[in-house]
N, C-alpha and C positions, 0 to 999 in steps of 0.2 A: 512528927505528930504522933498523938498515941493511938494505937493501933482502932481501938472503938470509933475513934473522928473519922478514922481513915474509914472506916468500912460505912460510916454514917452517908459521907463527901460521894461517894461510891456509889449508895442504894442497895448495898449487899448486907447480909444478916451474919452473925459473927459467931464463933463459939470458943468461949475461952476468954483468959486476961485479957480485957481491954483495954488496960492500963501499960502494955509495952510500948514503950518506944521506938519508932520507926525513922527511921532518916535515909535510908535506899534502899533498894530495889536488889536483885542478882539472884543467879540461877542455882540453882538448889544445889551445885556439888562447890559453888565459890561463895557463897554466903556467908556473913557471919553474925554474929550479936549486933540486933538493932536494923538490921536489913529484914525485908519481905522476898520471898521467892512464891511459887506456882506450880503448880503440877497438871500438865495437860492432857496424861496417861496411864495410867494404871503400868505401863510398862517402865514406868522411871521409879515404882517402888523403891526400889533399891537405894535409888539416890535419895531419896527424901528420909529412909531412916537413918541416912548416914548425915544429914545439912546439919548445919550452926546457925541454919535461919533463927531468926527468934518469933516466925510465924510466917505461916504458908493462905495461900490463895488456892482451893479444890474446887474440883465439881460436888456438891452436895451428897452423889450417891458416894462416894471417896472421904467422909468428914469423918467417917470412925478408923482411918488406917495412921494415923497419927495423932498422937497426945497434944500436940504443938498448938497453940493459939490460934485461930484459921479463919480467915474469910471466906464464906461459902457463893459459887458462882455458878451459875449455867454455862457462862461461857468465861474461861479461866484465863483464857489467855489475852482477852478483849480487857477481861476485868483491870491484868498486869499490864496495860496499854494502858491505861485511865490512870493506874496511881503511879505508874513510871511518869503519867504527866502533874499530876499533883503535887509530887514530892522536887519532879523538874522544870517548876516555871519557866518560862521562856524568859531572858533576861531582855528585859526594856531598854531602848537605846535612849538617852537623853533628847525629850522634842527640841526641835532648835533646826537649824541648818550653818550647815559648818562654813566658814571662812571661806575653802577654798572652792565650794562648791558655785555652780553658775549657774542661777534659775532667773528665768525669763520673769519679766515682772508683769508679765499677761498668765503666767501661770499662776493656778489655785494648789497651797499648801497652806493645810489645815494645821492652825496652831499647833498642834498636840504633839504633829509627824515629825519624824525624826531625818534629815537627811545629811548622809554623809559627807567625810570629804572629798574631792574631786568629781563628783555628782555630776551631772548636766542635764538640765532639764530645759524643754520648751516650749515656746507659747502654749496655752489651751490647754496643757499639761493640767492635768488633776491628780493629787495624793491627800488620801481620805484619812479619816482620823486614828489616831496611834499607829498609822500605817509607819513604815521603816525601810527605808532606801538605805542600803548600805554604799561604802567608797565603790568607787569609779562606776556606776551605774551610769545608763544613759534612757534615759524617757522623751522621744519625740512628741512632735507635736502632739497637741490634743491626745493624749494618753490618758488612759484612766485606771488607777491603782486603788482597789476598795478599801477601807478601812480595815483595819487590824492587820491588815498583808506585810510582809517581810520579803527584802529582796536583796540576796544574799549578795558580793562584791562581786563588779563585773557584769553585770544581768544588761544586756540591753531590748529595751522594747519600740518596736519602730512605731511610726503615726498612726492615731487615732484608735491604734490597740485597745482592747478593754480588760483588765482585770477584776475580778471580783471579790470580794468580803472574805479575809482569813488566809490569803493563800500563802503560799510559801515556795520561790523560785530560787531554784541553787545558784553558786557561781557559774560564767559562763555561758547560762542559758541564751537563748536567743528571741522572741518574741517575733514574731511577723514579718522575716524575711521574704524576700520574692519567692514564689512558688516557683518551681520547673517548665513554665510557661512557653513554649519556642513553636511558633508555624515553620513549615520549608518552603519556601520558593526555589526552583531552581537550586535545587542543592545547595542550597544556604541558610541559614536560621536566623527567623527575626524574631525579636523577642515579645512577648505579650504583656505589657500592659498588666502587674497584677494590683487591680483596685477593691481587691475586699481587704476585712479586715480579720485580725484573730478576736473574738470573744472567748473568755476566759469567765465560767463560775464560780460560787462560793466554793471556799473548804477545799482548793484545788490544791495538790503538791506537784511541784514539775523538779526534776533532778540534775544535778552538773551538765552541764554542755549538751542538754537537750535543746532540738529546733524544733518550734512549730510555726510551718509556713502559712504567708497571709495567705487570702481566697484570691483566688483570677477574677470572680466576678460575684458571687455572694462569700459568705465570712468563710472561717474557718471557725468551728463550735467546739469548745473542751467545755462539758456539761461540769454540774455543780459536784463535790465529791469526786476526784477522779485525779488519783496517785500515778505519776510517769515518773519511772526510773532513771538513772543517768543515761544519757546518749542516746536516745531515743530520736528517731525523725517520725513527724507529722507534717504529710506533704498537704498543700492549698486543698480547699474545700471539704477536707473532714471532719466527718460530726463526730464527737465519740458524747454516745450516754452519758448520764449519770450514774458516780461508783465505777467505773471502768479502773481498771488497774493494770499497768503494764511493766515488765519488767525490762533490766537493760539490753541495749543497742536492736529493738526492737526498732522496726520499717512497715509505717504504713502509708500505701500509696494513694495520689490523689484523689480526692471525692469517696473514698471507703467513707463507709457508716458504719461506726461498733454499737451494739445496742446495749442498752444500761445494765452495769454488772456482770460484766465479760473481761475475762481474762485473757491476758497474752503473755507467754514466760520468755524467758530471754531469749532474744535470735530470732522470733519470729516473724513470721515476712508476711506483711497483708495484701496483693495486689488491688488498684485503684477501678473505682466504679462498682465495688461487691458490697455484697450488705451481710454483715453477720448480725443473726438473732440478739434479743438479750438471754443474757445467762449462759453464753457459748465459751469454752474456757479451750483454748490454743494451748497444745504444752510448748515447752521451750525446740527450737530451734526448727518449729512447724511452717511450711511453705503453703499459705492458703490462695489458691488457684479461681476458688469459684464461691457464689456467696450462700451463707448458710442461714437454713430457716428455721433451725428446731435446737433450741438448746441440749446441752450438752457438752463432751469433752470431745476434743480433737484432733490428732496427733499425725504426723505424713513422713517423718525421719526414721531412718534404719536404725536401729540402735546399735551404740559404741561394741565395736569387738574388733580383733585387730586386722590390721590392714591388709595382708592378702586374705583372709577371708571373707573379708568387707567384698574387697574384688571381685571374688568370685558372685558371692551373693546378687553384686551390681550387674555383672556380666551373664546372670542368670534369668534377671528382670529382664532384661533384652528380648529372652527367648522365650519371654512366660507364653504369648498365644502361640508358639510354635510347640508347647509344651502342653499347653490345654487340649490343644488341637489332639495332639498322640494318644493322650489321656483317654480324650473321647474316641479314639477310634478303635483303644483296646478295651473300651469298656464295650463297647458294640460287637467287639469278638469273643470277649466272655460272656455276654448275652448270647447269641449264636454257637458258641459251644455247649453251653448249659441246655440250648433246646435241642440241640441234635441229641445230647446224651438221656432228656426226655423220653 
């Protein structure tokens, strides 16, 4: 489209030809004639006078460092999120349901939805409108998939699950598994009964061979807005906010609560029954012990350096009150010196 539409579709103010032609997106040192790129820095200068973009995406106070055709943004890189999706519609599957597919004829499927081959769907089963099952999906009973939602090949969601409006589940994911539920009697494990369900909100992304386990005895809550990376576990009864974002092979354990717009980078480990604030952001490969009440950033890992050093360092945590302890008792003898010398 031409660059003026694009920036119209947008909300953003333009400066320059807005009669260029745009048909993709790419980063400012692989661009070339007809693509859009962005600039999120003042420190990628360099790169931007050297692009074959034929127009860039700035922050407003950046609109005078190049001649180039520019959409001007506050936020530049949200901005190139929006017209990476304009220019890349999502391709629509043909509504219909495929030959080889097996749905219950106590299931609701809306004219519109599209379901794959090899599908299985069952009783009480609900799939909303424009919604898209892709092949070998499986949706138990009384299942509910909101309208516009996509579910990529392979996705299974067990009974009575709930999905919501828009979302988008990878291959492999898992929906509503048994939670880790087990009493001991007598040194043996009996297993619990887990009768809640997952609820899923709008605008949700869940990523390849992620699980989110059903509730033991109330749901398990993935709020509206709320992006999970691939292979992530979400053990029975947690709530995560609205906006939460997780990155991959993230673990968090039973009944944790994340609160709305809180981060976790990859590896991090949430222990079960803790409550983190909103707006609490975990860096990657963070072991959180206890629950946290005040926003902010979070971080518990040594940083990378090499490995006997690491050791030592590790072998030094060991002795730290044995070491504070000394600390303080030659600080009490430099006090005591200084007053004899008095």
């Amino acid at each position: 489209m031409q660059l003026a539409e694009l920036a119209r579709l947008l909300g953003e103010s333009l400066v320059g030809d807005g009669s260029v032609e745009i048909h993709q997106v790419a980063s400012l040192e692989d661009a070339q004639a007809g693509q859009l790129s962005f600039l999120t820095a003042a420190k990628y200068r360099k790169q931007l006078d050297k692009t074959h973009a034929s127009a860039v995406i700035l922050h407003p106070d950046l609109q005078e460092v190049t001649r180039l055709p520019r959409i001007l943004s506050r936020n530049p890189y949200a901005c190139y999120a929006k017209a990476t999706a304009l220019l890349n519609p999502r391709q629509r599957q043909a509504p219909g349901i495929h030959s080889s597919a097996v749905v219950s004829p106590d299931a609701h499927i809306d004219p519109s939805a599209s379901i794959g081959p090899l599908v299985s769907i069952a009783a009480g089963a609900r799939v909303g409108v424009n919604a898209t099952v892709m092949a070998g999906c499986h949706l138990a009973e009384n299942v509910s998939i909101g309208d516009d939602s996509l579910l990529y090949p392979n996705v299974t969601v067990y009974h009575a699950c709930q999905i919501g409006k828009r979302a988008i589940i990878h291959s492999g994911a898992v929906i509503g598994a048994d939670g880790f539920g087990f009493a001991n009697e007598h040194g043996k494990w009996l297993k619990i009964p887990q009768i809640g369900r997952v609820v899923i909100g709008n605008d949700v992304e869940i990523g390849a061979n992620t699980t989110v386990d059903r509730g033991a005895l109330s749901d398990t809550v993935v709020g509206d807005g709320v992006k999970l990376d691939n292979q992530i576990m979400i053990a029975h009864n947690v709530r995560l906010g609205e906006n939460v974002a997780m990155a991959g092979c993230t673990g968090v354990a039973g009944s944790a609560v994340i609160g709305a717009g809180s981060t976790v980078g990859g590896g991090g480990m949430i222990l079960g029954h803790l409550s983190l604030a909103e707006g609490v952001h975990v860096t990657a490969g963070t072991f959180v012990t206890k629950s946290i009440d005040e926003a902010g950033t979070y971080s518990s890992a040594m940083p990378f350096m090499e490995h006997r050093a690491w050791l030592r360092t590790a072998a030094n945590m060991k002795r730290i009150d044995e070491l504070l302890a000394r600390v303080g008792e030659l600080e009490k003898m430099l006090e005591s010196l200084k007053g004899s010398k008095a």
